[in-house]
Phi, psi and omega in degrees: 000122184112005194241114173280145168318305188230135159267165195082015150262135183274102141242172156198146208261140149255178165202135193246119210266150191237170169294325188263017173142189163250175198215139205263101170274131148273139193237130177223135176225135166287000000 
């Protein structure tokens, strides 16, 4: 988790926390 497919893709992962747990956003910036 947290790991771009290729490096040298701008991805970045957050993790946010929910009532029902935490949960994995993915954010991809160009």
């Amino acid at each position: 988790m947290g790991r771009a497919l290729r490096e040298g893709d701008k991805v970045e992962f957050t993790i946010q926390e929910s009532p029902k747990g935490l949960t994995a956003v993915e954010v991809s910036t160009i």
